[in-house]
N, C-alpha and C positions, 0 to 999 in steps of 0.2 A: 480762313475757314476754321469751325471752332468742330470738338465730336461731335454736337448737337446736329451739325448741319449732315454726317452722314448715321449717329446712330440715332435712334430714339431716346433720348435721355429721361429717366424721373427727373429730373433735377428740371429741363424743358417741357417736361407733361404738367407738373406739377407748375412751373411759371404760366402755363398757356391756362390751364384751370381755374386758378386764385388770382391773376394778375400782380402776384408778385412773387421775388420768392420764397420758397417755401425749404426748409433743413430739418434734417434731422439730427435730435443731441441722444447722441449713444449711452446709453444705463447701465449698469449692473444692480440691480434690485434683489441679489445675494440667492439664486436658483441654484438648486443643484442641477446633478443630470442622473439619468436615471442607469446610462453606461457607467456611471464612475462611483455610484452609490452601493453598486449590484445587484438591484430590480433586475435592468440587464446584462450586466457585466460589470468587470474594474477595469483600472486605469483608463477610460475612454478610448475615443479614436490615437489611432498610433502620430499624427500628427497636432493633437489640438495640446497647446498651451493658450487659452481665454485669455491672457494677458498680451498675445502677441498683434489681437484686432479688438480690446474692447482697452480703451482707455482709464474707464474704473474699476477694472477686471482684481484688481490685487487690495481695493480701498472699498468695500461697501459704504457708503456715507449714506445719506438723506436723498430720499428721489427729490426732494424738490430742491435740494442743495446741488443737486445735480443737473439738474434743467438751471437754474438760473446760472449757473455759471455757464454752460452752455451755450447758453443765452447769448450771456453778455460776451463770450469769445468772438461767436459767430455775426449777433449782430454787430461789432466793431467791425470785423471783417470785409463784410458784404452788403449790411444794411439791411438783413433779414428782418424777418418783424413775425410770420408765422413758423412754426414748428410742429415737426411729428417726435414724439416720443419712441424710441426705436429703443424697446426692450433686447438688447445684444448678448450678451456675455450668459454664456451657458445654455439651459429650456428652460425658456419663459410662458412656457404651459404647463410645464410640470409641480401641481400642488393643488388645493382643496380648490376649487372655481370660487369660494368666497374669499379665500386671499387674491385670485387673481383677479376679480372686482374691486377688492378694497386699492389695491397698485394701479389697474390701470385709471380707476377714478379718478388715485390721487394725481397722477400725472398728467389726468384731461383739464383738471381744477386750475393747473399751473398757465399763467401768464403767457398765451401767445400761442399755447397749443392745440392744436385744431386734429390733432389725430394721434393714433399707434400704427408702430410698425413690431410686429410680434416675432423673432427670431425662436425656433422649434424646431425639433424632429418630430419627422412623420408620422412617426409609434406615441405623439405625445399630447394628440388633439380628437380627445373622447366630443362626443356630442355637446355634451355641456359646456363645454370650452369654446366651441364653435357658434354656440346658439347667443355664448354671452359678446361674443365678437359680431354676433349680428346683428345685434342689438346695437351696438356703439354705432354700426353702419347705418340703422333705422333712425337712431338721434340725428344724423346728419354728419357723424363722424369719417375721419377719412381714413380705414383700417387696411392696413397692408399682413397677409399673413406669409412668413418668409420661413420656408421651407427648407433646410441643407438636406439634399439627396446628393449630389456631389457626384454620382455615378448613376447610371442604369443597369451596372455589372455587378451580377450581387457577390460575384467571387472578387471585384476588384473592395467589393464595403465589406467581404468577409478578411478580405488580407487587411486592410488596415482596421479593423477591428470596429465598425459602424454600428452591426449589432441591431440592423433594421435592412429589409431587402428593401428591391424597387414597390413589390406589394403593397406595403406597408405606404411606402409615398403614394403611390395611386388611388388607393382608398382614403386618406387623408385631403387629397386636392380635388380630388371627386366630390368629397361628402362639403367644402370649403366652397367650393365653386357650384353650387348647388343653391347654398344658402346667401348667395351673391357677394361673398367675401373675395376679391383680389388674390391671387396666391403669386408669390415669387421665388422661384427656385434658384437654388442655389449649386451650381456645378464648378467644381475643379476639374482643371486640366493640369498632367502631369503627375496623376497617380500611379504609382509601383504599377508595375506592368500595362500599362496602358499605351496607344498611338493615337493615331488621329482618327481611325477609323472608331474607335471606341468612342470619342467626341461626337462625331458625327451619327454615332446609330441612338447614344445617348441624346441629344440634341432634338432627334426624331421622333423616339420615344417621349421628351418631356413635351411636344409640340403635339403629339397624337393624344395624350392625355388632356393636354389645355393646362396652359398657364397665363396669366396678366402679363408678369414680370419674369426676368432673370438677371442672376447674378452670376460672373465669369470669376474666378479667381484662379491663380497660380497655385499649386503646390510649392511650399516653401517649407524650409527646416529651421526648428525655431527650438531652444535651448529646454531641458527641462520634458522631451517627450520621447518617446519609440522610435520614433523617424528618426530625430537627431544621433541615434545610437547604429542604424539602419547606414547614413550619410558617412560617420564616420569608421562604421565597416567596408563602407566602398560601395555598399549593397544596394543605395539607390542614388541616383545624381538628377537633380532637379533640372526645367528646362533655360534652355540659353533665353534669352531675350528676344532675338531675332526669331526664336522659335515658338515663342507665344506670342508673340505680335501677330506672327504670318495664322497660326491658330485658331486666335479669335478672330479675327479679321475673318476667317474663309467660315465660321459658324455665324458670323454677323451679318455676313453677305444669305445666308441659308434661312435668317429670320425672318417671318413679315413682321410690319412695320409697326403693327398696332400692339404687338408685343413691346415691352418698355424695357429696356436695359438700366437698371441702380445702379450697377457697377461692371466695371468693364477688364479690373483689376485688384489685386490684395495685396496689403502691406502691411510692415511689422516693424518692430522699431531697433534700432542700432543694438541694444542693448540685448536682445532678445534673440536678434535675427541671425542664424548663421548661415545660410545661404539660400537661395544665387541674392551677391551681395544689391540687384538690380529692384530688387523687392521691397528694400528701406525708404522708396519715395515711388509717388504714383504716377508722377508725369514720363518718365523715360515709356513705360507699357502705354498709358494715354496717348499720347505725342505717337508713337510711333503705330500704334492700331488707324489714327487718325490718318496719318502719313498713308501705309499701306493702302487702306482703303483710296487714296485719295490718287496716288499713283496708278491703282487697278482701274482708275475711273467708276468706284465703283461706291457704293452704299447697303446699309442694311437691308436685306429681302433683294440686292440687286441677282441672285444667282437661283431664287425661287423658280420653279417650273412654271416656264411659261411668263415670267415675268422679268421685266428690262431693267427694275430697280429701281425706275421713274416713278415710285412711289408717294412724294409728295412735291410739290413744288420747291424747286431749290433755291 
């Protein structure tokens, strides 16, 4: 048994759609943000250090120096051959809409790339930004618009310093999903005063508004931020393993099926990462969601109202 065969994978939507596969190579194309510039505040969220999930996060180089190497990682790897351009590190809506045309062109141009995937905050996609994404969808492009909302509590994004409520994502995914743009949210589990009931009414909330996609990640302490100083006060302790797995597992059982999971997990690198030390590779949370799930006899959307979970042929 592989995830695919209980969650929805992009990585499986995206095989079933192109008939091959299809990756994405992670950017930094040099954005700022608009929390750390003070448009809306300083220092950003109390956990984000950009270097701890974006690979070129501390090296702005060449977008196209950047895709081809990419490239050539990934296809050695797997034998990929199409590619989405996943603008990551930082907001990558945030600036004049004619730089973000001149970027994302250049990165359609490149060899092998059949789409974007657009990483943003909610407060950070004016019309103009959305119209010119709907455009890339009208060329035939394959546009992913990826949301970090992370919570539904606007006291849990005002304690770590988010500096955008739920509001702000609701009218962002409303105005995205209108103009037939894809939207993929982004939610952690394991924020400063949070449970599971918080996951769960969050979960609900991003389900009632409409989403494509989702993205699950761990809260993790990563060197150089708020939290890390927060961790070694005593003042917050990230979750066990055994406790995110069983987590996600019980919100992956609560999803229907046609919603797509990109990621099911986060991770950060040795250098960067100071705890829970289980964060530094992705398969212990993979392997063990899959496991869960698999022992519950159970699959994504299997716990939906009214429904057995026998949602696609296994």
């Amino acid at each position: 048994m592989a995830i695919s065969d209980v969650v929805h994978t992009f990585g499986q939507w995206l095989l079933e759609k192109h008939g091959e596969r299809v990756h994405k190579i992670a950017l930094n194309a040099g954005f700022s943000c608009p929390n750390r510039d003070g448009s809306k505040g300083m220092g950003g969220c109390t956990f984000c250090n950009n270097a701890s999930f974006s690979p070129n996060a501390r090296n702005v180089i060449a977008l196209e120096t950047q895709l081809a190497d990419g490239r050539q990682v990934i296809s050695r790897r797997n034998g990929a051959g199409k590619f989405l351009a996943y603008f990551q590190a930082y907001t990558n809506t945030y600036g004049e809409v004619q730089r973000l045309k001149s970027l994302y062109d250049r990165a359609l141009s490149c060899e092998g790339v059949i789409g974007l995937a657009v990483g943003t905050r909610p407060d950070c996609v004016p019309d103009e930004v959305l119209d010119l994404l709907a455009e890339y969808r009208e060329q035939g492009h394959e546009v992913v618009l990826e949301l970090g909302l992370q919570s539904a509590f606007d006291a849990t994004l005002a304690r770590v310093n988010r500096g955008h409520g739920l509001k702000e994502y609701a009218t962002a995914c409303r105005a995205a999903r209108r103009r037939g743009i894809p939207v993929c949210t982004h939610l952690i589990l394991g924020l400063p005063g949070e449970e599971a009931w918080h996951y769960h009414s969050t979960l609900d909330i991003v389900l009632d508004i409409g989403t494509e996609g989702l993205k699950l990640h761990p809260l993790h302490v990563v060197r150089g931020t708020a939290l890390a100083n927060e961790w070694r006060r005593g003042e917050y302790a990230p979750m066990a393993l055994d406790d995110y797995v069983e987590a996600a597992a019980d919100l992956i059982e609560r999803t229907p099926w046609d919603v797509v999971y990109h990621r099911v997990t986060g991770t950060a690198g040795p250098k960067l990462l100071l705890a829970p030390d289980w964060c530094v590779g992705k398969w212990p949370a993979i392997n063990g969601i899959e496991q869960a799930l698999k022992r519950r006899g159970s699959r994504q959307g299997a716990k939906l109202d009214g429904g057995d979970g026998d949602v696609r042929a296994a």
